[in-house]
C-alpha positions in Angstrom: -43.3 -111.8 -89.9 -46.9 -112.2 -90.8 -47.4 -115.6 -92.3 -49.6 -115.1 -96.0 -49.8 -115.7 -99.7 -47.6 -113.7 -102.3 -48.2 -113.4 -105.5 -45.0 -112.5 -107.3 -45.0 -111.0 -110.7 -41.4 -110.0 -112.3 -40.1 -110.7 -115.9 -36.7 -110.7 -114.4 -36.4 -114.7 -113.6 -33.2 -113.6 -111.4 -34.8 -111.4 -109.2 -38.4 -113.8 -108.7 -35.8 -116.4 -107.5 -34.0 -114.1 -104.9 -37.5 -112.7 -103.5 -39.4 -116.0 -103.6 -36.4 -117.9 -101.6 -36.3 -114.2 -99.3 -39.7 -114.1 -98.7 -40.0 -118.0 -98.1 -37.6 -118.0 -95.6 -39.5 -114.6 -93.7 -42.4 -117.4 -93.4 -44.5 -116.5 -96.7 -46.1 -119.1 -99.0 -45.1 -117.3 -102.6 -46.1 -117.9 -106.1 -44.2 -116.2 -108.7 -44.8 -115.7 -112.4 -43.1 -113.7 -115.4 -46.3 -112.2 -116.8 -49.3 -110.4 -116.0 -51.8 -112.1 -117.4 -51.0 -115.3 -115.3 -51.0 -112.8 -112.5 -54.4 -112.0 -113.0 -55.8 -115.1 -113.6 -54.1 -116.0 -109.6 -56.0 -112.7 -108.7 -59.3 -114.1 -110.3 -59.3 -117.1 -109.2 -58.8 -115.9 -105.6 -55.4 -116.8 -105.0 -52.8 -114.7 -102.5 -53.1 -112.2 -99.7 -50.8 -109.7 -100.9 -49.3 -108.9 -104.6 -45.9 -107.8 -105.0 -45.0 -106.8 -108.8 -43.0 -105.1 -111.4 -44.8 -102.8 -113.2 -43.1 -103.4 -116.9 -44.0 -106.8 -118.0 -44.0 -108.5 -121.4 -47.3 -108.5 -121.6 -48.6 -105.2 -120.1 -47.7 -102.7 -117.9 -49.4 -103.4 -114.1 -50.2 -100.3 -113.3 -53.1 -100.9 -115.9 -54.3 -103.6 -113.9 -54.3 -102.2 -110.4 -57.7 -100.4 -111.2 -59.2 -103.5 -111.9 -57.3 -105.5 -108.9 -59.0 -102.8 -106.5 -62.7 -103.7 -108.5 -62.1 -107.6 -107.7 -59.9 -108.0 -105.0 -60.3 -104.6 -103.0 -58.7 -105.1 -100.3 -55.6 -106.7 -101.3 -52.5 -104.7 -101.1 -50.7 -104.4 -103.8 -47.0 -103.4 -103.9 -45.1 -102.2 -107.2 -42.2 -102.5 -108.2 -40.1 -100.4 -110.8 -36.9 -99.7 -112.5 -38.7 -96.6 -114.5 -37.8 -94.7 -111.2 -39.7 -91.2 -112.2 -42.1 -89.2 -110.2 -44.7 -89.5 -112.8 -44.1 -93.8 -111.6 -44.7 -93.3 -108.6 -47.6 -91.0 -108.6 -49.1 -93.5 -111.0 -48.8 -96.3 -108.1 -50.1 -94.1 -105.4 -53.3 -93.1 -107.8 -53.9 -96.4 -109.2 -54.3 -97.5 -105.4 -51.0 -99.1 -104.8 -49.9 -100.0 -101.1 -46.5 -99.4 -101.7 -43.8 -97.9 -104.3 -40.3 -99.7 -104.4 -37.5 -98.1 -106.7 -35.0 -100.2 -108.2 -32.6 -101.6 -107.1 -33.8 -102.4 -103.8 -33.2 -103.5 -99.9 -34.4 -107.3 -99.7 -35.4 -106.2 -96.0 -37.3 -103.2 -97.1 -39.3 -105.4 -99.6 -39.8 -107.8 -96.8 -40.8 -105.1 -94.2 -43.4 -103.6 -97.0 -44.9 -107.3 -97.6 -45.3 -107.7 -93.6 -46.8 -104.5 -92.9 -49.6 -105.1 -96.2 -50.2 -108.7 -94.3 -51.1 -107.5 -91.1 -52.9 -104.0 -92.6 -55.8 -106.7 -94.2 -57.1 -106.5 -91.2 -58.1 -103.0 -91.5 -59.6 -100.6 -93.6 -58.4 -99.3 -97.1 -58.4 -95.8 -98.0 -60.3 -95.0 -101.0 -58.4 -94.5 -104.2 -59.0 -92.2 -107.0 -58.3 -92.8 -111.2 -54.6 -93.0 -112.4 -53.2 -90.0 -113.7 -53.8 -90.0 -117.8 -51.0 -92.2 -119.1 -50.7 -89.9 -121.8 -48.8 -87.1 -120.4 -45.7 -86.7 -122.4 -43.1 -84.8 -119.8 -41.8 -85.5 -116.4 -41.8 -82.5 -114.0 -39.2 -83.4 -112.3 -36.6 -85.2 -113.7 -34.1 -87.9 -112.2 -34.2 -91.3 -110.8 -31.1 -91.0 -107.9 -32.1 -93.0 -104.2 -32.6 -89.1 -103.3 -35.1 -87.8 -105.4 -37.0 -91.3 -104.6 -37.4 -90.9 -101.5 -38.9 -86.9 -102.9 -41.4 -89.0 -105.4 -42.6 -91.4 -102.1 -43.5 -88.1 -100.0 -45.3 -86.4 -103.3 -47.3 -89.4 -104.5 -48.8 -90.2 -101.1 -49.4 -85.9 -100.7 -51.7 -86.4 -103.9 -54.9 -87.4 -102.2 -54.3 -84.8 -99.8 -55.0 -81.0 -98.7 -51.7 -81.1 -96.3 -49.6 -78.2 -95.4 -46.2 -78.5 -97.2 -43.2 -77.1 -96.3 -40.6 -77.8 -99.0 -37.0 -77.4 -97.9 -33.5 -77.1 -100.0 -30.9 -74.9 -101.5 -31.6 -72.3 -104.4 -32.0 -73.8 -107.8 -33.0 -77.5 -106.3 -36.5 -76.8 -107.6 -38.8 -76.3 -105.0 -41.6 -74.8 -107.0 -41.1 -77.2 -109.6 -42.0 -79.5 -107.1 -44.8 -77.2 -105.6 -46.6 -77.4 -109.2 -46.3 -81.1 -109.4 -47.9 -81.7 -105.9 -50.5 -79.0 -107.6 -51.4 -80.7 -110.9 -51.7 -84.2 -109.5 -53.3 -83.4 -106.8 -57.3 -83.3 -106.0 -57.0 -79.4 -106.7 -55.6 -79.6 -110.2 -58.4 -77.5 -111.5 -58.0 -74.7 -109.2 -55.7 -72.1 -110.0 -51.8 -72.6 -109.0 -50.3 -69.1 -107.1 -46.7 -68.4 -106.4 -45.6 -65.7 -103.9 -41.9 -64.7 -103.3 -41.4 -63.1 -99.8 -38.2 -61.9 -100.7 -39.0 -60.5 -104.2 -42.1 -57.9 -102.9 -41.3 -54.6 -100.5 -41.8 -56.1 -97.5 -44.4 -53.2 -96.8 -46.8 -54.6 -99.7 -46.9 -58.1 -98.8 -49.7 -57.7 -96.5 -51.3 -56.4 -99.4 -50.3 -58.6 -101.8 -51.4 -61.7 -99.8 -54.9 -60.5 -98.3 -55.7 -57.8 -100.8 -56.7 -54.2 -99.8 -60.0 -51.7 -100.1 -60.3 -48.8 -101.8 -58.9 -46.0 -99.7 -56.8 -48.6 -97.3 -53.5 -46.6 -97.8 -51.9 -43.7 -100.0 -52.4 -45.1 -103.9 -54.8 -47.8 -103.3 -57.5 -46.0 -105.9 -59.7 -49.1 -105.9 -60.5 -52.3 -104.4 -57.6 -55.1 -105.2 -58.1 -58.8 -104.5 -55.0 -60.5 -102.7 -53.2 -63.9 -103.8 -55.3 -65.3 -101.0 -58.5 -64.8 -103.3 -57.1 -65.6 -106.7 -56.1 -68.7 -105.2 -59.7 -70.1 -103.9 -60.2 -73.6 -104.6 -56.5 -73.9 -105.4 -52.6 -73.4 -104.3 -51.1 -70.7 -102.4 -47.1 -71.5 -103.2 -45.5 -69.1 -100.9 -42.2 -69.3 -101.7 -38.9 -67.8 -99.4 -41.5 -68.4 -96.5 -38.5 -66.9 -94.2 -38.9 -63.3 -95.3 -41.7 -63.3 -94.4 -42.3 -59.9 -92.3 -43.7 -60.1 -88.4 -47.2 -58.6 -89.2 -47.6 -60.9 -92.6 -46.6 -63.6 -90.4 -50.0 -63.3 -87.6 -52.1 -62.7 -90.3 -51.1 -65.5 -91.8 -51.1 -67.6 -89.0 -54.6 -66.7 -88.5 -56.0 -67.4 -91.9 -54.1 -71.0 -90.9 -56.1 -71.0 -87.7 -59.6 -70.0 -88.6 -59.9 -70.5 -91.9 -60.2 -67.1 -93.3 -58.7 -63.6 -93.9 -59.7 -59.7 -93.9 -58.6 -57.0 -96.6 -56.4 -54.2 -95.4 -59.0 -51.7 -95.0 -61.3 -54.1 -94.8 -64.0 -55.5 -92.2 -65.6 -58.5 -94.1 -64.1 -61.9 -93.4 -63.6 -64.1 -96.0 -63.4 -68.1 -96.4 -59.8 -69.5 -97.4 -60.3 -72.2 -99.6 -57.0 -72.8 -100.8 -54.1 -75.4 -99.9 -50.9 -73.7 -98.6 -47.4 -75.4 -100.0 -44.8 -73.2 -98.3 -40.8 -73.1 -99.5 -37.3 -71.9 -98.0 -34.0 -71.9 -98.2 -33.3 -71.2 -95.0 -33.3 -72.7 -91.4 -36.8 -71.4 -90.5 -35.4 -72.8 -86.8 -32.2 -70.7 -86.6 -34.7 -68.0 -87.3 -36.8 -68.8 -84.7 -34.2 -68.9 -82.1 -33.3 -65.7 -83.1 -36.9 -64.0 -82.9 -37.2 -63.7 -86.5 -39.6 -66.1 -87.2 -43.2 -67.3 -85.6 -43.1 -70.6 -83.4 -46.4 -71.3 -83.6 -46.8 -70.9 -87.9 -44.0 -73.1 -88.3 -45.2 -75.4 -87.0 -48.5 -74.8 -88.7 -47.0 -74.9 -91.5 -44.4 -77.6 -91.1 -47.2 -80.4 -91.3 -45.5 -82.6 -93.8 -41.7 -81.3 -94.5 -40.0 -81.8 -98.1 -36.5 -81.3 -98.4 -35.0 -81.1 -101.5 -31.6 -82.6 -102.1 -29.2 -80.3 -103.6 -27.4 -81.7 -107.1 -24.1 -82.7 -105.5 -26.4 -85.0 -103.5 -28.0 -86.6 -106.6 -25.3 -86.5 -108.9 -26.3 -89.7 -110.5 -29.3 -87.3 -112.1 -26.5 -85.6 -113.9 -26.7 -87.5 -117.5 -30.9 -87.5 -117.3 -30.8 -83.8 -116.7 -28.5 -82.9 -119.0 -30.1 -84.6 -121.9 -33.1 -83.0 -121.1 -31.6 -79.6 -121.0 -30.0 -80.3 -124.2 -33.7 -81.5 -126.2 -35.2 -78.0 -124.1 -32.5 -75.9 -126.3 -32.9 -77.6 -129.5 -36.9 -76.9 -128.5 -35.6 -72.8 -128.1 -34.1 -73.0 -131.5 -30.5 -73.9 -130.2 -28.3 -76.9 -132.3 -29.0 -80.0 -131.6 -26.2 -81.7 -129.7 -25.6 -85.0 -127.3 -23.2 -84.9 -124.7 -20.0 -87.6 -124.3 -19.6 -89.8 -121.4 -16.8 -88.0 -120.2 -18.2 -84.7 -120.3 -20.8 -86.0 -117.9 -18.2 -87.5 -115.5 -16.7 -84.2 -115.5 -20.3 -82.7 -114.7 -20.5 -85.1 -111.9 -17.0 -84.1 -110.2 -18.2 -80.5 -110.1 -19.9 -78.9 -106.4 -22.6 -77.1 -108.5 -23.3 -74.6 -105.7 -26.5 -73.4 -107.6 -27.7 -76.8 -108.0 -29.8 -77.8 -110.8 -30.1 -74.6 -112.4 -26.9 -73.9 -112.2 -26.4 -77.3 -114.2 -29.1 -75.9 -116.7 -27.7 -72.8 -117.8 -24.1 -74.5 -118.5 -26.3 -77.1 -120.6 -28.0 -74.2 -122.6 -24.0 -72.3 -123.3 -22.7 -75.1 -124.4 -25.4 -75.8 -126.5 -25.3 -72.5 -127.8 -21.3 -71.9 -128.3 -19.9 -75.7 -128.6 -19.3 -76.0 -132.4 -19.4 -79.7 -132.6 -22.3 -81.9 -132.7 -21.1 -83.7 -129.6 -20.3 -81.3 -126.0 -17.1 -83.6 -125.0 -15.4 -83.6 -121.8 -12.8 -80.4 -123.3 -15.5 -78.1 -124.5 -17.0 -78.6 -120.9 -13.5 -77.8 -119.3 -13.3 -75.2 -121.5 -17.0 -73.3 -120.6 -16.1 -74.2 -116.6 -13.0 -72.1 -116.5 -14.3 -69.2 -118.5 -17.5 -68.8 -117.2 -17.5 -70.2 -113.7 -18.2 -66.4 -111.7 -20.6 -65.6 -114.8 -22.8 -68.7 -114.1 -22.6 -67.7 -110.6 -23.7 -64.4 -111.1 -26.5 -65.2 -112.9 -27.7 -67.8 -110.8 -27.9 -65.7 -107.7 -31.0 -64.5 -106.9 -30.5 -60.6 -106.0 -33.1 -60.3 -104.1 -32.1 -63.2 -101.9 -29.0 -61.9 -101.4 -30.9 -58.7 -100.5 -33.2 -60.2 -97.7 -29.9 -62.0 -95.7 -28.5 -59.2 -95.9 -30.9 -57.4 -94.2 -31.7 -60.7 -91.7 -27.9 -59.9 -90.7 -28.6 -56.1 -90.4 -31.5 -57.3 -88.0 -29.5 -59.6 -85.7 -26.6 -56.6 -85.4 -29.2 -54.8 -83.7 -30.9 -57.4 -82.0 -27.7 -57.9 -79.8 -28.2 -54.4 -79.0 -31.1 -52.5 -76.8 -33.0 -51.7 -79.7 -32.7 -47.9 -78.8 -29.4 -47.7 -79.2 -28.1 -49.5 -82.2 -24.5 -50.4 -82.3 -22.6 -47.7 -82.8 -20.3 -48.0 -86.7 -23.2 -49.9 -88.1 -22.5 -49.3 -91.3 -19.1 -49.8 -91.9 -19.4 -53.6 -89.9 -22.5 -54.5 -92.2 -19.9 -52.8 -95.4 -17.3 -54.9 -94.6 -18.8 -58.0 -94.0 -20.2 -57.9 -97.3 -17.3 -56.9 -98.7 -14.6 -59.6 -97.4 -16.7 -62.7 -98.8 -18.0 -61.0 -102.2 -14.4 -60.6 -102.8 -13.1 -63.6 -101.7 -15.5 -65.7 -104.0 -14.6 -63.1 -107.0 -10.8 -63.5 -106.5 -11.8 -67.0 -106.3 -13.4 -67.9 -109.3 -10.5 -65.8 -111.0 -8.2 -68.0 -109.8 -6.4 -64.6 -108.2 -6.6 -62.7 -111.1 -7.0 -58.7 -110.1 -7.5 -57.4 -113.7 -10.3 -59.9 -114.2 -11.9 -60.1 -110.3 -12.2 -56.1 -111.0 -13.7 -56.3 -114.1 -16.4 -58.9 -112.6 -16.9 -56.3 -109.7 -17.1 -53.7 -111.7 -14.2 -51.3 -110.0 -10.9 -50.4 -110.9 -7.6 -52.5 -110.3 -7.1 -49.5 -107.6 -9.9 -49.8 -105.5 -9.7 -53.9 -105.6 -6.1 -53.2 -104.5 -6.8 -50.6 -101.7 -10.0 -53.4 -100.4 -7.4 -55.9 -100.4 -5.0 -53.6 -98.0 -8.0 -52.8 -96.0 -10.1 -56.0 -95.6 -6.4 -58.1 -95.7 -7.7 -60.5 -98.2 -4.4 -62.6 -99.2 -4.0 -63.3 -102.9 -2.7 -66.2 -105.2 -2.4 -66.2 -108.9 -4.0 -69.3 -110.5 -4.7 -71.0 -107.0 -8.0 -71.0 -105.2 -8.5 -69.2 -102.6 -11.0 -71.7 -99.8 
């Protein structure tokens, strides 16, 4: 390790004594203190190489002083520490002109790497910094403080400074345009517009369209000139979300715009400057895709410059409690009761798979704050919502046109086993029937083998669901699962 001075700030006289005798024994010289203000007069006076802090402390918070460190001392490295383990924390750091962001609790040996690598960067240059975000902003846009979405607030809050590329991964409902905003409001374009683009919610025929805009006179109906996303965007964010159904053609034009810098109208002739930062976002495995011909090598990689995943909620279910009080103080803000939810109801929460993640989670909140009759949501009014409305959640959190694009991905890979003249002959009734097996499956399912009700949910007769069962030889138990 890089011998130097450390100043050590934490009101926690427990945790100064295990990273003062830590960082001692790694070969630093360390001087610890309990409050800012003695912090600062160290930093004054001239004192240390590197400072290593928490940002609470009982006489300020010292993120307020960083601003000021960087006008005295500015090129000391500064690494913060916090237990207030939010994205808004960690952007703060990264703005005020921190070297480093450390959640609590952390890895002695990570704190000790981090104080090493700020020794030996004095020797080089310092990026400039800008202002800290306004202090005053009163809601999180992401909310949770797990290991997992730490490691999500690290990537975002050194993004802000940036123009980069994003491509955000993760399951539906983990919030990837939630996180798309967030790298849009704090970043250096803030006052540029913000536009979102689903590939999979436009006729794949109009995207083109839709993206670059089109003349007067470019194609049947297009009466007058229209401008594309590409041009509402300028001097902002292009979020172009389901990045994977993307069509072939959208896909070179895009990569072009990526390439040079600007785009043409369809129809048109003129070129014109993009001046927007692209943040791109899918669900799924852009290089499957590409393996199967389905997706463009060469803008994946332009637009894979810095990737985002996105944990899904059974990864993070320590985020469970946060988000569901939040969810609960949103619906009291819609005009629903206001309730509080029991300990045990949250355990419960946290046992569950929550296939469509965080929203998912969000509209059980907002039932049970709507149809719970007591003040407090306990761990049998949960139960209770789970068993009767586990398929209608589902339904309603599946995003129909989603489901409409891999189906047609699948239609596309049928044929592209094939010569492409000769599609495979009973087409239709391959693609019908593997729809049909798992869409039943998952009904029966989540009716616990319940016919009556799996055929209400489908929206057939017990006759039909009986006949599909013959045909697709689906096996049924009552009141067990089925996978």
């Amino acid at each position: 390790m890089t011998k130097g001075d450390v100043l050590l700030a934490d009101d926690d006289k427990a945790i100064r004594t295990v990273l003062s005798q830590a960082l001692t024994r790694a070969g630093c010289r360390v001087r610890s203190t309990g409050a800012a203000s003695t912090l600062w007069q160290w930093i004054e006076d001239g004192e240390g190489d590197v400072v290593l802090t928490d940002v609470m402390m009982p006489d300020g918070d010292a993120l307020d002083l960083l601003p000021a460190i960087k006008r005295k001392r500015p090129q000391m490295p500064v690494i913060v520490m916090s237990a207030q383990n939010t994205v808004m924390t960690a952007i703060r750091a990264a703005q005020s002109g921190a070297y480093e962001y450390l959640p609590k609790p952390f890895d002695l040996r990570e704190v000790i790497n981090h104080v090493d690598r700020a020794l030996e960067s004095l020797s080089g240059p310092r990026e400039p910094t800008e202002a800290p975000v306004d202090p005053a902003v009163d809601q999180l846009p992401l909310i949770g403080r797990s290991s997992a979405m730490q490691e999500v607030y690290r990537v975002m809050a050194r993004l802000t400074h940036t123009d980069l590329t994003v491509m955000i991964t993760g399951a539906s409902g983990t919030g990837k345009e939630l996180v798309a905003r967030a790298l849009h409001n704090f970043g250096k374009r803030k006052n540029g517009p913000f536009i979102a683009l689903n590939m999979a919610a436009i006729p794949r025929e109009l995207i083109e369209a839709e993206l670059f805009g089109h003349e007067k006179g470019a194609f049947t109906g297009a009466t007058e000139r229209a401008r594309g996303k590409f041009e509402i965007a300028q001097k902002g964010t292009l979020f172009l979300d389901e990045i994977g159904d993307m069509p072939p053609e959208a896909q070179t034009r895009l990569l072009r715009v990526l390439q040079e810098g600007e785009f043409v109208s369809v129809g048109g002739r003129q070129p014109i400057k993009a001046d927007v930062r692209i943040i791109a976002a899918t669900h799924q495995d852009l290089r499957r895709l590409i393996r199967e011909g389905l997706f463009r090598e060469d803008l994946f990689y332009r637009l894979n410059v810095v990737p985002l995943r996105l944990p899904p909620l059974n990864e993070r279910v320590e985020d469970i409690a946060d988000l569901s009080r939040v969810f609960l103080a949103r619906a009291q803000d819609e005009g629903l009761p206001a309730k509080t939810i029991t300990r045990d109801a949250v355990e419960l929460l946290k046992e569950q798979p929550w296939p469509g993640n965080v929203r998912e989670l969000e509209n059980l909140i907002k039932r049970l704050a709507a149809l719970c009759p007591e003040d407090a949501i306990d761990r049998r009014a949960v139960e209770a919502e789970l068993s009767a409305g586990a398929i209608e959640t589902a339904a309603r959190d599946v995003d129909s046109q989603t489901l409409s694009g891999s189906v047609e991905e699948h239609v596309k890979r049928l044929f592209m086993r094939h010569d492409p003249s000769l599609p495979p002959n009973g087409l239709y009734d391959r693609v019908l029937r593997e729809v049909e097996h798992p869409l039943i499956t998952l009904t029966l399912n989540a009716a616990r083998g319940n016919q009556v009700r799996a055929a209400e949910i489908l929206g057939i007769n017990r006759n039909t669901l009986r006949k599909k069962l013959r045909e697709l030889d689906i096996p049924v138990t009552r009141g067990k699962k089925l996978m």
